[in-house]
C-alpha positions as CSV (number, residue, x, y, z in Angstrom):
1,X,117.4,57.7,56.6
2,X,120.4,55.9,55.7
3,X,122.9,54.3,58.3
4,X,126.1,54.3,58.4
5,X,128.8,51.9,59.8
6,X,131.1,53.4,62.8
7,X,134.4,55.1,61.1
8,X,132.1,55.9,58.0
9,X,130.6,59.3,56.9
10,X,127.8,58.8,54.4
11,X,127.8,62.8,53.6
12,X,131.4,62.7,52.1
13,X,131.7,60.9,48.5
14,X,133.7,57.6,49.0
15,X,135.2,56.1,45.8
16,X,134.7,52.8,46.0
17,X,130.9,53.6,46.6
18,X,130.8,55.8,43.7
19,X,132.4,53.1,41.6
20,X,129.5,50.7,43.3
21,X,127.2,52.6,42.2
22,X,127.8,52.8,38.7
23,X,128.8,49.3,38.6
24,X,124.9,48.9,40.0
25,X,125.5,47.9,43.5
26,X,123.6,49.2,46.2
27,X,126.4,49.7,48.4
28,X,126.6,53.6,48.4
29,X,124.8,56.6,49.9
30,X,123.1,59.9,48.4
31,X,125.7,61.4,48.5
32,X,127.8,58.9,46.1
33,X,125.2,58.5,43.8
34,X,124.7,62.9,43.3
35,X,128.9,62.6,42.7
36,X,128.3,59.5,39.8
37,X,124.8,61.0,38.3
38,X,126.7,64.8,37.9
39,X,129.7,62.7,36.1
40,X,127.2,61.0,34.1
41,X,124.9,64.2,33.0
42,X,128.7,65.3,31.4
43,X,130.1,61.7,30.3
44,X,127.1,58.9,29.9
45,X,129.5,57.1,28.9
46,X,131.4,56.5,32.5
47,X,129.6,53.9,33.5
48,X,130.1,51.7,30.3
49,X,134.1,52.6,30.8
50,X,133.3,51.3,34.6
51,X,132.7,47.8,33.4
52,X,136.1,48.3,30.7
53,X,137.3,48.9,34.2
54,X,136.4,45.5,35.8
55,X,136.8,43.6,32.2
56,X,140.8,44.8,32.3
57,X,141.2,44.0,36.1
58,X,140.1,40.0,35.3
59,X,141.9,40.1,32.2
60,X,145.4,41.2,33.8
61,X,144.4,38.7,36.5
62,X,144.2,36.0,34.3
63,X,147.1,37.1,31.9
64,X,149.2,36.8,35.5
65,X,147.6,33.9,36.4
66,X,148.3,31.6,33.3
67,X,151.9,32.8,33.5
68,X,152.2,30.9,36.7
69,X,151.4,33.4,39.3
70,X,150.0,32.3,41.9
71,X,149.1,34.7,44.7
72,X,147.8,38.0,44.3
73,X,146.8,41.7,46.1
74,X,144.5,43.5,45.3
75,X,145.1,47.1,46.5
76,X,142.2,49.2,46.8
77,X,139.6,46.2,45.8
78,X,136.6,48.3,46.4
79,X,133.4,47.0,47.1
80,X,133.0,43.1,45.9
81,X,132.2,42.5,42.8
82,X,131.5,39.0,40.6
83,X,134.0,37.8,39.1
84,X,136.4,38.8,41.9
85,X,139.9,38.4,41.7
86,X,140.1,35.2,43.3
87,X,137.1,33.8,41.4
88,X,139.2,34.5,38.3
89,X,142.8,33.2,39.7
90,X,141.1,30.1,40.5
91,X,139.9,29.6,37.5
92,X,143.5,28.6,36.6
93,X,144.8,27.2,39.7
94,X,142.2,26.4,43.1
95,X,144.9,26.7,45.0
96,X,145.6,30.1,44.2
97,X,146.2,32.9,47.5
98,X,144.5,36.2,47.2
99,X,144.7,39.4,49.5
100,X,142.0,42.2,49.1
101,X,143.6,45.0,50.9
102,X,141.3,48.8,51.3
103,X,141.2,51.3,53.5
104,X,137.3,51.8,54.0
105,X,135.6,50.0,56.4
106,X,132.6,49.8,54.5
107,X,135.0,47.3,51.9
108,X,136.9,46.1,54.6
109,X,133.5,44.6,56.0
110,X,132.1,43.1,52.7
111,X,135.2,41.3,52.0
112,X,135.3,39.6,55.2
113,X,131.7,38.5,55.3
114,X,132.2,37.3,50.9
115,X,135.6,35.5,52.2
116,X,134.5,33.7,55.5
117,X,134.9,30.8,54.1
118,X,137.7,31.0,51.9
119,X,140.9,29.0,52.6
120,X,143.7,31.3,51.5
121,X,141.7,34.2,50.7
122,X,141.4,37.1,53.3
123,X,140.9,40.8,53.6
124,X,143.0,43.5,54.9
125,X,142.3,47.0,56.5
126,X,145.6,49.4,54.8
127,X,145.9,52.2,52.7
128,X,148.1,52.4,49.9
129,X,149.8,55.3,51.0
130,X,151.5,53.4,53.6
131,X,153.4,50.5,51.7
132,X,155.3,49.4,54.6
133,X,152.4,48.9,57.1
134,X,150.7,46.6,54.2
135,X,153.7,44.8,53.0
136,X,155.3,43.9,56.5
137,X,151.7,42.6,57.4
138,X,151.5,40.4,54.3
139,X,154.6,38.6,55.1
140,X,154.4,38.6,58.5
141,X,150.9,37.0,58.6
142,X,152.2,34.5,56.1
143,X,149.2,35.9,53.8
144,X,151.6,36.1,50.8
145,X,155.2,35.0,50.3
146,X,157.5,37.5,48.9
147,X,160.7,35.2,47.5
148,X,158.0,33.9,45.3
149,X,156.4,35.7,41.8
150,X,153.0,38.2,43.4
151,X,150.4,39.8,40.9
152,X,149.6,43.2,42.4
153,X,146.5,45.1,41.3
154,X,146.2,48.8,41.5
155,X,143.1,49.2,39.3
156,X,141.3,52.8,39.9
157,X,143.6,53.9,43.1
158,X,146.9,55.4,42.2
159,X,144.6,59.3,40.5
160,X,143.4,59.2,44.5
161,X,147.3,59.2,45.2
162,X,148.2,63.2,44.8
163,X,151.5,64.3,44.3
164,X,152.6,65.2,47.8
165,X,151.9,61.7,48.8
166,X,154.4,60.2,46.6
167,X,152.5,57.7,44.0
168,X,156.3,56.6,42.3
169,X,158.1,56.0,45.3
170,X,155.0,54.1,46.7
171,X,154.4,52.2,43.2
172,X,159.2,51.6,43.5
173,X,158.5,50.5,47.7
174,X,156.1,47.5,46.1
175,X,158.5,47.1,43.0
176,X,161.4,46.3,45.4
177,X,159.2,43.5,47.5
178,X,158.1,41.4,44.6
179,X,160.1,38.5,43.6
180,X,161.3,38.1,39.9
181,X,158.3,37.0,37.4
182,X,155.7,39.1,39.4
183,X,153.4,41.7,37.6
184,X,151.6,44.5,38.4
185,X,148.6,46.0,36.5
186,X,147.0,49.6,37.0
187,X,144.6,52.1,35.6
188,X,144.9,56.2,35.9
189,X,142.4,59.2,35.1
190,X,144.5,60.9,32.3
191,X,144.3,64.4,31.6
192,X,143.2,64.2,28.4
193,X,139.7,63.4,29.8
194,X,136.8,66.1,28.7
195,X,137.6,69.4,30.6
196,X,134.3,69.9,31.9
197,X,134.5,66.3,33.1
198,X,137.8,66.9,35.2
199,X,136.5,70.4,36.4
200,X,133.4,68.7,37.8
201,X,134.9,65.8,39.4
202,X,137.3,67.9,40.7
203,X,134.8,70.1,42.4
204,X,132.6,67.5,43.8
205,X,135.5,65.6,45.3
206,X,137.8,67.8,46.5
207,X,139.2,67.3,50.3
208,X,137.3,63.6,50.5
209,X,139.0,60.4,49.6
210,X,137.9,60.2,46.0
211,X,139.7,63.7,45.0
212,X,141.0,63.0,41.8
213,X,145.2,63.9,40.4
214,X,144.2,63.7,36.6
215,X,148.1,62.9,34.8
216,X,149.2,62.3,31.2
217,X,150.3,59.1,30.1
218,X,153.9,59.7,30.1
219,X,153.7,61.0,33.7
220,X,152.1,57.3,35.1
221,X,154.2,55.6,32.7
222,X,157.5,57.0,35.0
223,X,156.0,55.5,37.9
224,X,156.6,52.6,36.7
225,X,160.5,52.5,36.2
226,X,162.6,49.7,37.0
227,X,159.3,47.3,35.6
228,X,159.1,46.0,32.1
229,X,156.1,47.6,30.3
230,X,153.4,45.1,28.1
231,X,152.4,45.7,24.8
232,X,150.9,48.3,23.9
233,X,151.7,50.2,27.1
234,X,150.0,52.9,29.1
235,X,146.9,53.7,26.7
236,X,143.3,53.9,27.2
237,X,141.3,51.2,28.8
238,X,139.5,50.3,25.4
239,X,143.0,49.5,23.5
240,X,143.9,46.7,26.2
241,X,140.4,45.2,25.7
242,X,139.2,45.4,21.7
243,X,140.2,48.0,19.0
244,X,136.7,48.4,17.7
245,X,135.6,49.4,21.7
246,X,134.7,53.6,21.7
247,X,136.1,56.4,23.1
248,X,134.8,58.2,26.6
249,X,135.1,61.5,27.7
250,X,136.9,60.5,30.7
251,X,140.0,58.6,29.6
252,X,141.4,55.9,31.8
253,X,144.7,54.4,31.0
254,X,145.7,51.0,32.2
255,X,148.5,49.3,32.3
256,X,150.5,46.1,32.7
257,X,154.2,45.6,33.8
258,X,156.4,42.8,35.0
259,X,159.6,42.6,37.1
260,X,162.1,40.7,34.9
C-alpha cells in the first residue's frame, strides 16, 4: 500500500502529481495516475502537450533571463523537474535567485531536499490564492527584492484558480509588486479544448485541488491588464514553441507579458 506524507491524501487527485505522472515521474498515487490515464484514453496526445508545457516554462525563463532578469518565482512549481527553473536562469547568470513557491506538501518537500544546497535558491510553502501571505514573505525574508525587475511563472496554475477566488485581481496584486522590466509568463486550459475532454476532467476533479475553470483566450488575456502582452499573445502552447508542432485536444494557451 502506498504511504502518504502527513497533510497529504493519496485518495484525492493532486495536480502537480497528475502532471508528475505524465511527465513520467513517480511521484503520484493511484489515484493520479486513473485521473491522467482517463485524460489520455480521450486526448493521447496530453502528455506530448505536458512536455510543450515544460519546453514553454524554460523558454520564458530564459527569454527573461537574457533580458537581464535576474531573480525569479515560480508559483505553483509542481513536483521537480530537470531542467528546473533555476538550472535554466543559471545558465545565463550563476548568480541568479530563484523562489519555488506551492502549496502541497508533497512539492514543498522535494524542493527542499533538490535545493539543500543551493545558495540563493529556496522553497516556499503558499498558495496562490493568497498573494499577500507569499509576497510579504518574499520580501521580508530578503528571498527576492521587489524595487528590482522579478520573472514570475504561473505555468499550469491560474485554470485551478475559479472565479470566486478572483484569478485577475490575484494576477493585478502580483502586477502591482513587480518593479519595472519584470515579466510574467503563464499557461491556461481554454475552452476550446475537446468537449468530452473538459466534461471528463471536470468530473474526475471536481471538489479536489486540481478542479479545472476551462476559459477562452480573451477571458485570460483580461487578466492580464496593466502588462504589455509578447508577440503573438495568448494562443496555444504549440504557437510559442514551433509552427509546424500539432494540435491537441486539450488546448493550453500560454502567455508572456512584461511591466513596462
Amino acid at each position: 500500500m502506498e504511504r502518504a506524507p502527513r497533510g497529504v491524501d493519496p485518495t484525492t487527485p493532486n495536480s502537480a502529481r497528475v502532471y508528475d505522472y505524465l511527465l513520467g515521474g513517480k511521484d503520484n498515487y493511484e489515484v493520479d495516475r486513473a485521473v491522467a490515464r482517463r485524460m489520455l484514453s480521450i486526448a493521447p496526445d496530453t502528455r506530448t502537450l505536458a512536455w510543450f508545457s515544460r519546453q514553454f516554462l524554460v523558454n520564458a525563463v530564459q527569454l527573461a533571463a537574457e533580458a537581464g532578469v535576474r531573480q525569479f518565482i515560480d508559483l505553483g512549481a509542481g513536483i521537480p523537474t530537470s531542467p528546473n527553473v533555476h538550472e535554466v536562469a543559471r545558465k545565463t547568470d550563476p548568480s541568479a535567485r530563484v523562489v519555488y513557491v506551492d502549496f502541497d506538501p508533497v512539492v514543498y518537500a522535494h524542493c527542499n531536499a533538490l535545493l539543500a544546497a543551493s545558495d540563493g535558491v529556496a522553497a516556499m510553502l503558499g498558495d496562490v490564492r493568497r498573494p499577500d501571505d507569499i509576497l510579504d514573505r518574499l520580501a521580508s525574508g530578503k528571498l527576492i527584492d521587489f524595487d528590482e525587475p522579478v520573472a514570475i511563472t504561473l505555468v499550469g496554475v491560474l485554470h485551478f484558480v475559479m472565479d470566486d477566488e478572483h484569478p485577475a485581481e490575484i494576477v493585478a496584486r502580483f502586477r502591482d509588486a513587480m518593479a519595472p522590466g519584470s515579466y510574467l509568463a503563464f499557461t491556461h486550459g481554454s475552452d476550446s479544448s475537446d468537449p468530452e475532454f473538459i466534461s471528463q476532467s471536470s468530473a474526475d476533479t471536481a471538489k479536489s485541488s486540481a478542479q479545472v475553470r476551462y476559459r477562452s483566450a480573451a477571458r485570460v488575456a483580461s487578466f492580464f491588464d496593466g502588462f504589455d502582452m509578447l508577440d503573438p499573445g495568448v494562443v496555444p502552447l504549440q504557437r510559442w514553441l514551433d509552427d509546424d508542432l500539432p494540435a491537441t485536444r486539450l488546448v493550453l494557451l500560454g502567455g508572456v507579458v512584461r511591466k513596462a
